[in-house]
OpenMM code with the backbone's topology and positions (N, CA, C; nanometers):
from openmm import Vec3, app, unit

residues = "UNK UNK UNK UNK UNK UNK UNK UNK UNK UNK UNK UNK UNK UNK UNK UNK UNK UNK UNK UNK UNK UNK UNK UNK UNK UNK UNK UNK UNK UNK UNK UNK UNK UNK UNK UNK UNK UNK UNK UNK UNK UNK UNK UNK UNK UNK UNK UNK UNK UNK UNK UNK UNK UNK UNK UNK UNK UNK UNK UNK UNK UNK UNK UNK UNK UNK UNK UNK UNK UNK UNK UNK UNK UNK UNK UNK UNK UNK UNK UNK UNK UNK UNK UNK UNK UNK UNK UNK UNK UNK UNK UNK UNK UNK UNK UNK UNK UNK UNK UNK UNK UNK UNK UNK UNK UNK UNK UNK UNK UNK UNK UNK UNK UNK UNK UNK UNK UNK UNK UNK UNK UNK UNK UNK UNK UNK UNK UNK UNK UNK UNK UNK UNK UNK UNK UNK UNK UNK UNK UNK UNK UNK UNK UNK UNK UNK UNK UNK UNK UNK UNK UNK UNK UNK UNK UNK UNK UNK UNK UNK UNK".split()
positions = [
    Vec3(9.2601, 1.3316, -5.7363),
    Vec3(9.1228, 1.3400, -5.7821),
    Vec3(9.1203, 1.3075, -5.9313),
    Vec3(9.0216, 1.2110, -5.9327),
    Vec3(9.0345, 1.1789, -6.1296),
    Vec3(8.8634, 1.2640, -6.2144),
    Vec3(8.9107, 1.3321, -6.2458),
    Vec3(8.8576, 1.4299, -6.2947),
    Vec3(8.8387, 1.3723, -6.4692),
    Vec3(8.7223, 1.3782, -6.5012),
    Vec3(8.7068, 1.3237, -6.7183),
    Vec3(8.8406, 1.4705, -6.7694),
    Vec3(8.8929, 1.4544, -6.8374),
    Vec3(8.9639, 1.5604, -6.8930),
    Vec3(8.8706, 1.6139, -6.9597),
    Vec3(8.7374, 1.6553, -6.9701),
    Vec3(8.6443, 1.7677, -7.0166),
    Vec3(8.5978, 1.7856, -6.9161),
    Vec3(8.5816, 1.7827, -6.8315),
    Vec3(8.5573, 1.8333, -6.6814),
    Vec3(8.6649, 1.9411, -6.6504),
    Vec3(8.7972, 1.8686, -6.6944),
    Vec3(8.9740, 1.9538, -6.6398),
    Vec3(8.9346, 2.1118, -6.7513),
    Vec3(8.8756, 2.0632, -6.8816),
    Vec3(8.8832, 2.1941, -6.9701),
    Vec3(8.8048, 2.2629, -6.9494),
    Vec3(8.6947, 2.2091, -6.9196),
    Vec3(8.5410, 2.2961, -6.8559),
    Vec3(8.5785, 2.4005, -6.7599),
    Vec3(8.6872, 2.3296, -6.6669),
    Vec3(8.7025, 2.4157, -6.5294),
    Vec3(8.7906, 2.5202, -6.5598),
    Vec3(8.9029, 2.5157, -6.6634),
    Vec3(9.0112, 2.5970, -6.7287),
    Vec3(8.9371, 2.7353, -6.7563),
    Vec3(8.8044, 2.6837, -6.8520),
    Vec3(8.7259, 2.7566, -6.9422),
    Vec3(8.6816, 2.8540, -6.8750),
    Vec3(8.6452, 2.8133, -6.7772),
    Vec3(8.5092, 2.8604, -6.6046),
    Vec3(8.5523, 2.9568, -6.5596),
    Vec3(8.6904, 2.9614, -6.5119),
    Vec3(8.7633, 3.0535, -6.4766),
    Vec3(8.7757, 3.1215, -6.5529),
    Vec3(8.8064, 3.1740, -6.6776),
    Vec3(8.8665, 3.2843, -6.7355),
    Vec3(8.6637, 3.3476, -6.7253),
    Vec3(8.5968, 3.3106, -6.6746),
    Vec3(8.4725, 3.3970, -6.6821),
    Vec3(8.4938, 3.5002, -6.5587),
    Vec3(8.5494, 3.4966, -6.5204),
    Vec3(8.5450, 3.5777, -6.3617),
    Vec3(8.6613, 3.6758, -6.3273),
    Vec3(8.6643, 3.7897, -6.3465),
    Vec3(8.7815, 3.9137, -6.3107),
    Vec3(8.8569, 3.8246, -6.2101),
    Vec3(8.8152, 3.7840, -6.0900),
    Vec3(8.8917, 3.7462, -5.9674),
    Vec3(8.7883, 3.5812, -5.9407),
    Vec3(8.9914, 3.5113, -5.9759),
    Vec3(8.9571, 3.3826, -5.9856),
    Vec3(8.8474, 3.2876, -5.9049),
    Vec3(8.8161, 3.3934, -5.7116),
    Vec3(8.7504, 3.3327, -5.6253),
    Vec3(8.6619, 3.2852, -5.6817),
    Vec3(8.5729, 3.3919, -5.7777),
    Vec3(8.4703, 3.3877, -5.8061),
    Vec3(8.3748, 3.2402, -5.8864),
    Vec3(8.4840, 3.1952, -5.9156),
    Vec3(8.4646, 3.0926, -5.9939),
    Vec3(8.4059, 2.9916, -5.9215),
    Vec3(8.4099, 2.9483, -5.8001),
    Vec3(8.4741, 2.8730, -5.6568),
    Vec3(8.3026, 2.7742, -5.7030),
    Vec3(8.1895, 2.8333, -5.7088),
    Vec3(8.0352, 2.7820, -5.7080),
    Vec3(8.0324, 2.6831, -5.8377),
    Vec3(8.1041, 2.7545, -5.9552),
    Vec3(8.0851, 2.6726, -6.1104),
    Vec3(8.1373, 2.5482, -6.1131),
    Vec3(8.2715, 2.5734, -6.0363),
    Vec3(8.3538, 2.4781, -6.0450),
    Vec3(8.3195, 2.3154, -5.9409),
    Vec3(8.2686, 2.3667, -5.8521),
    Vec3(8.1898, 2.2939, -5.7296),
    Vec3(8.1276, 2.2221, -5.8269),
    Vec3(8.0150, 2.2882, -5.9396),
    Vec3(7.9048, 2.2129, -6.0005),
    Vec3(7.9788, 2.1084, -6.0735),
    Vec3(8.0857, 2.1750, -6.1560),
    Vec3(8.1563, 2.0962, -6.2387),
    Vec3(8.2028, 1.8973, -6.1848),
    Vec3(8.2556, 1.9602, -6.0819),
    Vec3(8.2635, 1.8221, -5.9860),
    Vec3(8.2259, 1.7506, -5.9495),
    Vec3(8.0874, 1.8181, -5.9208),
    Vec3(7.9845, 1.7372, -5.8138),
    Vec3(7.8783, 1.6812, -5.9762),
    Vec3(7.9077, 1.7121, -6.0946),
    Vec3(7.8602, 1.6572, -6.1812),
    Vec3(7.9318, 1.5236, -6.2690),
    Vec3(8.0825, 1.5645, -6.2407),
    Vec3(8.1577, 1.4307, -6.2963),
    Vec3(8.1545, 1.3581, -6.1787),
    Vec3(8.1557, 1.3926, -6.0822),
    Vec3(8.2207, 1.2530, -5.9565),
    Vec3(8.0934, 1.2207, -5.8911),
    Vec3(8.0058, 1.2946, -5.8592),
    Vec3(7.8785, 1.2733, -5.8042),
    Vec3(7.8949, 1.3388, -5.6433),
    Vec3(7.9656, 1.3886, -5.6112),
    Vec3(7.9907, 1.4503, -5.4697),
    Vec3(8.0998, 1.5376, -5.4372),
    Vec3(8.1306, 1.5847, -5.3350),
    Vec3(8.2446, 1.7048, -5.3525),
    Vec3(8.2969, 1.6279, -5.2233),
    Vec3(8.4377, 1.5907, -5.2571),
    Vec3(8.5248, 1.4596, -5.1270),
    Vec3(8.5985, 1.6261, -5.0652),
    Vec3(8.6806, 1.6072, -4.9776),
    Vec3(8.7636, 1.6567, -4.8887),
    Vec3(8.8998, 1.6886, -5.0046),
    Vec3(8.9275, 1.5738, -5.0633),
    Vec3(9.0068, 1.6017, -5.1770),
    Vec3(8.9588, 1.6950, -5.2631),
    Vec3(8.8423, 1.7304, -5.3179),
    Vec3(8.7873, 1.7685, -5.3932),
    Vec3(8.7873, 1.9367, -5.3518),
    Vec3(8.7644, 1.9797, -5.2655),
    Vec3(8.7881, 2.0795, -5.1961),
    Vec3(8.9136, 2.1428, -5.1794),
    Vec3(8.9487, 2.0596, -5.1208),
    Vec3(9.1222, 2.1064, -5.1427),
    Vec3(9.2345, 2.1154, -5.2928),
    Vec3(9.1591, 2.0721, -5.3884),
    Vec3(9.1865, 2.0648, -5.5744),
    Vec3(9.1365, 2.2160, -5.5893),
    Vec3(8.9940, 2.2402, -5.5551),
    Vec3(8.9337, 2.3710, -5.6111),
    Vec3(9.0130, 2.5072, -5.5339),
    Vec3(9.0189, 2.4917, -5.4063),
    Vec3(9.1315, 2.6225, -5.3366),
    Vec3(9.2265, 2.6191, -5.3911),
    Vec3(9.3226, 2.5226, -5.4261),
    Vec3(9.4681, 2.5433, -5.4857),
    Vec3(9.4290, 2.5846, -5.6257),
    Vec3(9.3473, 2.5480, -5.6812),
    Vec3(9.3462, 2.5704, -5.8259),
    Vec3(9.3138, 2.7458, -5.8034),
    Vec3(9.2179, 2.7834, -5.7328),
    Vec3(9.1806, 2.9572, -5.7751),
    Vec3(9.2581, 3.0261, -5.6262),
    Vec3(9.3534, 2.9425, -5.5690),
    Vec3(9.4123, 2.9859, -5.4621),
    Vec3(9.3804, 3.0382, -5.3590),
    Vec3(9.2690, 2.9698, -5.2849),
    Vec3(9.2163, 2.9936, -5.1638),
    Vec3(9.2467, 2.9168, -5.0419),
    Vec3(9.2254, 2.9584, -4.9244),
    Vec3(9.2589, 2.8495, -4.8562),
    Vec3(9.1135, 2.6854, -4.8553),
    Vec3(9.1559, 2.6170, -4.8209),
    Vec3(9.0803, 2.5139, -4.8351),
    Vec3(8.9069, 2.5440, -4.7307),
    Vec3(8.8950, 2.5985, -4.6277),
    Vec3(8.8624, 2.6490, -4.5391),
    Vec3(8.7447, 2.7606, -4.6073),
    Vec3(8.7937, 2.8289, -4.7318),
    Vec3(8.6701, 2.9122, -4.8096),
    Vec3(8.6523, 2.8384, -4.8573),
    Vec3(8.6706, 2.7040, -4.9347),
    Vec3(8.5949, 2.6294, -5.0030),
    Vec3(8.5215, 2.5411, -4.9517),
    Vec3(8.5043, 2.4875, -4.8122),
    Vec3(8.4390, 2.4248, -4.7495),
    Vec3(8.3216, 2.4495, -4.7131),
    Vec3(8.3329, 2.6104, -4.6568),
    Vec3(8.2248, 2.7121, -4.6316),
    Vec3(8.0824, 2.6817, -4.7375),
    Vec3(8.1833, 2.6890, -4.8285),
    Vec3(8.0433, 2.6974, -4.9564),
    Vec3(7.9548, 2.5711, -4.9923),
    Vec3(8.0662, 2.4856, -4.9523),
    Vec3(7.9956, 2.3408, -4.9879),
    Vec3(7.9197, 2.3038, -4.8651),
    Vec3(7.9061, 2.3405, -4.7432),
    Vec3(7.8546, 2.3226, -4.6230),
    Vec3(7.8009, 2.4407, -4.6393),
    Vec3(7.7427, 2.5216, -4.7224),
    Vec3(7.6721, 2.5955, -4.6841),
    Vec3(7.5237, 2.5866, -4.7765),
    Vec3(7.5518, 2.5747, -4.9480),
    Vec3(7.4616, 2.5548, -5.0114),
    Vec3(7.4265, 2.3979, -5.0259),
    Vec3(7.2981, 2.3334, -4.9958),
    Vec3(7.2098, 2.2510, -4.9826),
    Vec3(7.2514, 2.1459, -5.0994),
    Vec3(7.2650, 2.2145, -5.2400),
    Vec3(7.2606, 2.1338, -5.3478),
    Vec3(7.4126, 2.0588, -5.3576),
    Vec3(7.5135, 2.0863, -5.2456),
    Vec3(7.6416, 2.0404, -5.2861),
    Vec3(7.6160, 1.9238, -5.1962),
    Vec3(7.6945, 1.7821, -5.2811),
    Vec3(7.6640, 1.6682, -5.1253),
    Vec3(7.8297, 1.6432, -5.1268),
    Vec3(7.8592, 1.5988, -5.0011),
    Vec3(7.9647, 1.5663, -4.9463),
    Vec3(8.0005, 1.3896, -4.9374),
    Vec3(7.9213, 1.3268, -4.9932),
    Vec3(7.9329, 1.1808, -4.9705),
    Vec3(7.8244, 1.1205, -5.1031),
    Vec3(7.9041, 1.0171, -5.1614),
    Vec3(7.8328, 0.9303, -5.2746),
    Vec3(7.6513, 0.9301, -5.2555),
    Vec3(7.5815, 0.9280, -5.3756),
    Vec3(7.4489, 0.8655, -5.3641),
    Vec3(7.4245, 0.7584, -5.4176),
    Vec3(7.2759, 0.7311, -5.4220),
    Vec3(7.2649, 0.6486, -5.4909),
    Vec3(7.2382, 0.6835, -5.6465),
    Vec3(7.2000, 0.5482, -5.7935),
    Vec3(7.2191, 0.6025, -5.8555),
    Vec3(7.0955, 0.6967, -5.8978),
    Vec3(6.9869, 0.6807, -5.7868),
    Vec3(6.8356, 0.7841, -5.8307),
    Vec3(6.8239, 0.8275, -5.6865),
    Vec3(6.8156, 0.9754, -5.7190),
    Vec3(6.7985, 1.0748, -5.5487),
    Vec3(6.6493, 1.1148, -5.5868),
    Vec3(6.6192, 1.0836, -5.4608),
    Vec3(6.4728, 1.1162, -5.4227),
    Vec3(6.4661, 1.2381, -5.3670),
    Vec3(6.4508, 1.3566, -5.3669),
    Vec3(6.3979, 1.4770, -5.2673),
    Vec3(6.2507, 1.4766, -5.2600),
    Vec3(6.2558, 1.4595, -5.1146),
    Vec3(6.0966, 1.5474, -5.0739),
    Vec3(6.0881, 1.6241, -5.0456),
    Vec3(5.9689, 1.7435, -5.0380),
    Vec3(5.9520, 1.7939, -4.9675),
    Vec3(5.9317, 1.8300, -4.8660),
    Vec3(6.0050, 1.9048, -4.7869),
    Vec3(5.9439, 1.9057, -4.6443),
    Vec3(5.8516, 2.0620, -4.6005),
    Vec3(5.8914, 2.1585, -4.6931),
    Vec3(5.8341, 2.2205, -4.6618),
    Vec3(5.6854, 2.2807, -4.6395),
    Vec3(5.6301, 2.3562, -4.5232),
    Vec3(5.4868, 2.3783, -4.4832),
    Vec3(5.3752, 2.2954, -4.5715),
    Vec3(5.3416, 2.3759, -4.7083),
    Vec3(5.2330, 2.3062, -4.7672),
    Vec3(5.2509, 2.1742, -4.7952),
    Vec3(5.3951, 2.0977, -4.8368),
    Vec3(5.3876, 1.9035, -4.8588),
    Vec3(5.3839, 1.9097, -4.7196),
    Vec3(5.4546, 1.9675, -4.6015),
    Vec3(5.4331, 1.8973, -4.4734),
    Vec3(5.2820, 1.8810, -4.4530),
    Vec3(5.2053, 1.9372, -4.4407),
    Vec3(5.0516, 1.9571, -4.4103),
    Vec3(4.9787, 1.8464, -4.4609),
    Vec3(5.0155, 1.8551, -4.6216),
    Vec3(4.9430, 1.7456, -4.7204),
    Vec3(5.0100, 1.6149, -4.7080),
    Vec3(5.1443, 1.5179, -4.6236),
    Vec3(5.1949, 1.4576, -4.6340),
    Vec3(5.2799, 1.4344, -4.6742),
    Vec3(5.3503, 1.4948, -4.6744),
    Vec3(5.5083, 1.5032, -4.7477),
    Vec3(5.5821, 1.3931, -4.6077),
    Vec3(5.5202, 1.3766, -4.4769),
    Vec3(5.6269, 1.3109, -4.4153),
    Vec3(5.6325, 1.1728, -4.4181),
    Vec3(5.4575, 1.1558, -4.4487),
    Vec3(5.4342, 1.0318, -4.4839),
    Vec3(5.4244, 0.9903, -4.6107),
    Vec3(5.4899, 1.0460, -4.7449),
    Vec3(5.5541, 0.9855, -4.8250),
    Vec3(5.6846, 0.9518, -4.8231),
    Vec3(5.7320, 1.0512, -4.7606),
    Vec3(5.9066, 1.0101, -4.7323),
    Vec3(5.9045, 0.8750, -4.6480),
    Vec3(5.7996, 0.8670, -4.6056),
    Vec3(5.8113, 0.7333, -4.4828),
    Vec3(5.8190, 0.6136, -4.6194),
    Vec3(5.7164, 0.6312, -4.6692),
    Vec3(5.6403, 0.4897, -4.8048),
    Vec3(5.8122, 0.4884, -4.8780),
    Vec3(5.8620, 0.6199, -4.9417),
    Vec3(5.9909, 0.5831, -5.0070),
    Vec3(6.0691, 0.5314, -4.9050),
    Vec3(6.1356, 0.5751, -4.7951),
    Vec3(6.2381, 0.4847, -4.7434),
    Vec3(6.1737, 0.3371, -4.7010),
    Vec3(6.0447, 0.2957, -4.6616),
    Vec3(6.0299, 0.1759, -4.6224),
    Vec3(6.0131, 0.0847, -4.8046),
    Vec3(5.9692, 0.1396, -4.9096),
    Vec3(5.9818, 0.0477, -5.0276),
    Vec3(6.1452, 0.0237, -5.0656),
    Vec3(6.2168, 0.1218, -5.0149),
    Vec3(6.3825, 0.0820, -5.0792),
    Vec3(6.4462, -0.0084, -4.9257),
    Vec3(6.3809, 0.0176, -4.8058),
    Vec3(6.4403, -0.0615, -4.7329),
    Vec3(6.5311, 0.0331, -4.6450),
    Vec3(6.5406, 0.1650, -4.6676),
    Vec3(6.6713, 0.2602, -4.6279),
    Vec3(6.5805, 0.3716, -4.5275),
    Vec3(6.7206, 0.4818, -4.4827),
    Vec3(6.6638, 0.5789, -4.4126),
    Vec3(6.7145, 0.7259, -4.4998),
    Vec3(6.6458, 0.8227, -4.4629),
    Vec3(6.7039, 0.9426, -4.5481),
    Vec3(6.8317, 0.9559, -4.5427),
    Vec3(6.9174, 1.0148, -4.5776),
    Vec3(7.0358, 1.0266, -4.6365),
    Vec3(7.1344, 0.9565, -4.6741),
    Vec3(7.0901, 0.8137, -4.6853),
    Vec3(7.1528, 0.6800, -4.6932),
    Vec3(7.1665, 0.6807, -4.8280),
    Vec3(7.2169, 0.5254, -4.8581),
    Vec3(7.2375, 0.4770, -4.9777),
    Vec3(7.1443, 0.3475, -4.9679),
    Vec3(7.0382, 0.2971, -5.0307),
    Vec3(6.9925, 0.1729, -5.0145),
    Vec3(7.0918, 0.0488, -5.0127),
    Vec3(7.0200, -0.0315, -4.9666),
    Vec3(7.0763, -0.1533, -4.9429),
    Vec3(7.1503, -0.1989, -5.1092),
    Vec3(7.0624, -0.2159, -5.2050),
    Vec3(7.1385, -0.2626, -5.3226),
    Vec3(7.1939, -0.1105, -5.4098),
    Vec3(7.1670, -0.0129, -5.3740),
    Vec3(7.2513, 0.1449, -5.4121),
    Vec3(7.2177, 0.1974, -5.5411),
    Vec3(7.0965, 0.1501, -5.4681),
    Vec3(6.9625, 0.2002, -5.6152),
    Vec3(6.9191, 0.3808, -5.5973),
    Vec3(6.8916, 0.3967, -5.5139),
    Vec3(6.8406, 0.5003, -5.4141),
    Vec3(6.8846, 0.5670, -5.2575),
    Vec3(6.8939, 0.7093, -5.3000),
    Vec3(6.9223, 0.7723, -5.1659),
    Vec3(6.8093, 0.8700, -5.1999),
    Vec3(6.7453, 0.8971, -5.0313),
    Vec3(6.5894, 0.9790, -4.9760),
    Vec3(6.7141, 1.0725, -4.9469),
    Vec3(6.6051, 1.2221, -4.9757),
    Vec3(6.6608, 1.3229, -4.8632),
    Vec3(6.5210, 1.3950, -4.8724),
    Vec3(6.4872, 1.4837, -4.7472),
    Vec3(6.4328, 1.5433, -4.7195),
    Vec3(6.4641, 1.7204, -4.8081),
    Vec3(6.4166, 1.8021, -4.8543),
    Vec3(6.4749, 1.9361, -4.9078),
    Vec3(6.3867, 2.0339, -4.8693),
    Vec3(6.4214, 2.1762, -4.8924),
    Vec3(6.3431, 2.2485, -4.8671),
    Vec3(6.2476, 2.2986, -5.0029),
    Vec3(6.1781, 2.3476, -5.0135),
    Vec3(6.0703, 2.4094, -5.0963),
    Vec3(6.1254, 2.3999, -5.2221),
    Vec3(6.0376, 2.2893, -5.2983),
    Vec3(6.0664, 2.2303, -5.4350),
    Vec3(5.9611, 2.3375, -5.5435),
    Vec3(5.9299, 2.4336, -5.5162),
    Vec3(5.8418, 2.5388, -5.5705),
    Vec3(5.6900, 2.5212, -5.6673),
    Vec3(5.6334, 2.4123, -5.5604),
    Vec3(5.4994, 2.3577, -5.6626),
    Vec3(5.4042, 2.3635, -5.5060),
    Vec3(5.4049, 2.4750, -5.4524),
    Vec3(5.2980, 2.4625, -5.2969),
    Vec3(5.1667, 2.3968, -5.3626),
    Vec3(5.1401, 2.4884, -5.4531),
    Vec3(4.9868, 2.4408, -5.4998),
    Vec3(4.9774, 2.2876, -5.5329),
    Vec3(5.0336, 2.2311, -5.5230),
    Vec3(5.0676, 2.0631, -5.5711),
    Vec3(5.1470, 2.0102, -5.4960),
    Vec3(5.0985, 2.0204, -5.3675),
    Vec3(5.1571, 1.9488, -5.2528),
    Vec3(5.0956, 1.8155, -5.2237),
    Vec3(5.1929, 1.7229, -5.1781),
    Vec3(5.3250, 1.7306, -5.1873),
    Vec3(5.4194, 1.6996, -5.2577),
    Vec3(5.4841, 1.7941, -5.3539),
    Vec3(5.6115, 1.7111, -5.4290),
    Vec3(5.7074, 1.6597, -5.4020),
    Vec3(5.7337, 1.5665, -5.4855),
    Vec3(5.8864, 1.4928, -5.5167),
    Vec3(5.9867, 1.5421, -5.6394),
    Vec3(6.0721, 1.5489, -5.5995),
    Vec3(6.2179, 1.5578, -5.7542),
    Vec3(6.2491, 1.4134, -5.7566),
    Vec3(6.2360, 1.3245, -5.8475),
    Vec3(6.3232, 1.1914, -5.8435),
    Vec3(6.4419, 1.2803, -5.9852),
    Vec3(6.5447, 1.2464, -5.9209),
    Vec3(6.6396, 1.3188, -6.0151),
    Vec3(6.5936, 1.4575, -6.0249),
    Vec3(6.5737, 1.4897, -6.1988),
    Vec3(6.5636, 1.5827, -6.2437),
    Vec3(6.4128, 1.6191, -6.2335),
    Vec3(6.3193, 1.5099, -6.2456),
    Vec3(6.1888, 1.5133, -6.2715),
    Vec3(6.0658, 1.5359, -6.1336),
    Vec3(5.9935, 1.6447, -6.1397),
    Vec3(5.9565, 1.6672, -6.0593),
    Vec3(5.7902, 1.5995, -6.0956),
    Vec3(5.7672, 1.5780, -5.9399),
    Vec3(5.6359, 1.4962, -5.9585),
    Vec3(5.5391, 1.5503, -5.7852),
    Vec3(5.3981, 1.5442, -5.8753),
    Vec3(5.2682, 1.6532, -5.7711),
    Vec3(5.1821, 1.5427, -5.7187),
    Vec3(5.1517, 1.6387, -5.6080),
    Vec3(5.0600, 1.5192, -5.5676),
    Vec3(5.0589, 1.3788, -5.5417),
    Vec3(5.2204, 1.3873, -5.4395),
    Vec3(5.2677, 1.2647, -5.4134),
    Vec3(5.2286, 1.2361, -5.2734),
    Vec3(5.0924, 1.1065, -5.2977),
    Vec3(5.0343, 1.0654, -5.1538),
    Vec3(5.1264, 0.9405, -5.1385),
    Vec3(5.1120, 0.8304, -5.0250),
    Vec3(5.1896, 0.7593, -4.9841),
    Vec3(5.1691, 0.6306, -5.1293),
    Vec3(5.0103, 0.6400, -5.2005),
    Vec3(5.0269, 0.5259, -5.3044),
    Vec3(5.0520, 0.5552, -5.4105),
    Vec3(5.0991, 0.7010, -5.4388),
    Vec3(5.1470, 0.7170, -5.5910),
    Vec3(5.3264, 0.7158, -5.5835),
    Vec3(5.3572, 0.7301, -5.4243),
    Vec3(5.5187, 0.7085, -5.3718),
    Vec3(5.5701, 0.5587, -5.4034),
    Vec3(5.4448, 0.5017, -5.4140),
    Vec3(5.4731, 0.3075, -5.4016),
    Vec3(5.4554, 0.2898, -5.5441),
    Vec3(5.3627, 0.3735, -5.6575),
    Vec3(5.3822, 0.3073, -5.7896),
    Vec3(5.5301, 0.3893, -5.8387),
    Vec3(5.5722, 0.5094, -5.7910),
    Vec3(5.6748, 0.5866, -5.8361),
    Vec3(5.8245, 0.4494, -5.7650),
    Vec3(5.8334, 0.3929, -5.6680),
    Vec3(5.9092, 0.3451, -5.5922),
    Vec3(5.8738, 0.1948, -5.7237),
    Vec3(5.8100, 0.1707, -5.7382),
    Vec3(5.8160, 0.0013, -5.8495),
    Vec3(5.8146, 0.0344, -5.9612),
    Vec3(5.8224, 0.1853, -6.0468),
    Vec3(5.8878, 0.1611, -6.1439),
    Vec3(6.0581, 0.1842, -6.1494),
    Vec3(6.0625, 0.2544, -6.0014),
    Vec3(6.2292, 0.2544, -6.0155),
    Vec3(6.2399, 0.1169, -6.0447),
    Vec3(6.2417, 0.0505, -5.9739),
    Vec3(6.2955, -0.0988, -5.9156),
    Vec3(6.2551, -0.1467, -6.0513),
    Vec3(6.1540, -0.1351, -6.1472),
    Vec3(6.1362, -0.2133, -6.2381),
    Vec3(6.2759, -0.1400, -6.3617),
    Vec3(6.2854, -0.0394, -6.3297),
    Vec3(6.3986, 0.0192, -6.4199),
    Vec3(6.5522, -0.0237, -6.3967),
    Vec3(6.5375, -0.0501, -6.2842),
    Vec3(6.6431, -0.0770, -6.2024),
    Vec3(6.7154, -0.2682, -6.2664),
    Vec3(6.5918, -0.3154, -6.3088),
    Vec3(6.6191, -0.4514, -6.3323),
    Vec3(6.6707, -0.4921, -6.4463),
    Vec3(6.5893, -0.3559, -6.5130),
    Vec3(6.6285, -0.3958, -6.6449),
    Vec3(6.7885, -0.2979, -6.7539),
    Vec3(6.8621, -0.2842, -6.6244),
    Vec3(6.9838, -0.2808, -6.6337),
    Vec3(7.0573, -0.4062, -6.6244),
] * unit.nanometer
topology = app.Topology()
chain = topology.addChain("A")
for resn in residues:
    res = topology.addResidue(resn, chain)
    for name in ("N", "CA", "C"):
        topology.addAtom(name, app.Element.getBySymbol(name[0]), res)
């Protein structure tokens, strides 16, 4: 696993926060899934040997909490909402407008690996249904034509790389 060597010191650091090394097992996940962009099978099996677990508790956790992904994205993640209030207001039919403007299906990687859709649970804005997270940035009141101007300025950002 090639790890930035401030990632390797970060994780050194991480640990001495915790009486009992398990504990560490969630920080260190982040740590990873922030330099590499996903948590591999390798990656799993680095974090048990390092705080000495079997590989098997560390899997648990990454298959268990939502925010850990197990496979590359693209380089802008879309979450929708799916939950009750965006479902009601359209949350399914914006997820439809984003995967048909990138060309892809949810949990994919687009065709040129601009964008991966996922569906999430409760992005905490009910009253402003339905939201989106693109990345970090959360956005209200996403009907299927504010999904299509949000979807062409990726692509226009996208170009001008």
């Amino acid at each position: 696993m090639n790890l930035k060597p401030a990632t390797l010191s970060r994780i050194d650091e991480l640990i001495t926060h915790y009486p009992v090394k398990r504990s560490a097992v969630l920080m260190l996940l982040h740590a990873i899934q922030e330099d590499v962009g996903f948590i591999s099978n390798e990656s799993i099996e680095w974090v048990a040997a390092k705080l000495e677990l079997q590989p098997i508790n560390v899997y648990e956790v990454v298959t268990f909490y939502p925010m850990f992904r197990q496979k590359p994205i693209g380089r802008r993640h879309i979450k929708v909402c799916r939950t009750l209030s965006c479902a009601l207001l359209g949350g399914y039919k914006t997820c439809a407008t984003f995967e048909k403007e990138f060309n892809t299906h949810r949990g994919e990687v687009s065709p040129d690996g601009e964008v991966t859709i996922e569906f999430v649970e409760c992005l905490a804005s009910c009253g402003t249904a339905p939201v989106v997270m693109i990345d970090d940035d959360l956005h209200e009141n996403v009907d299927c034509a504010k999904a299509k101007k949000l979807s062409e300025q990726i692509k226009a950002e996208a170009k001008q790389r």
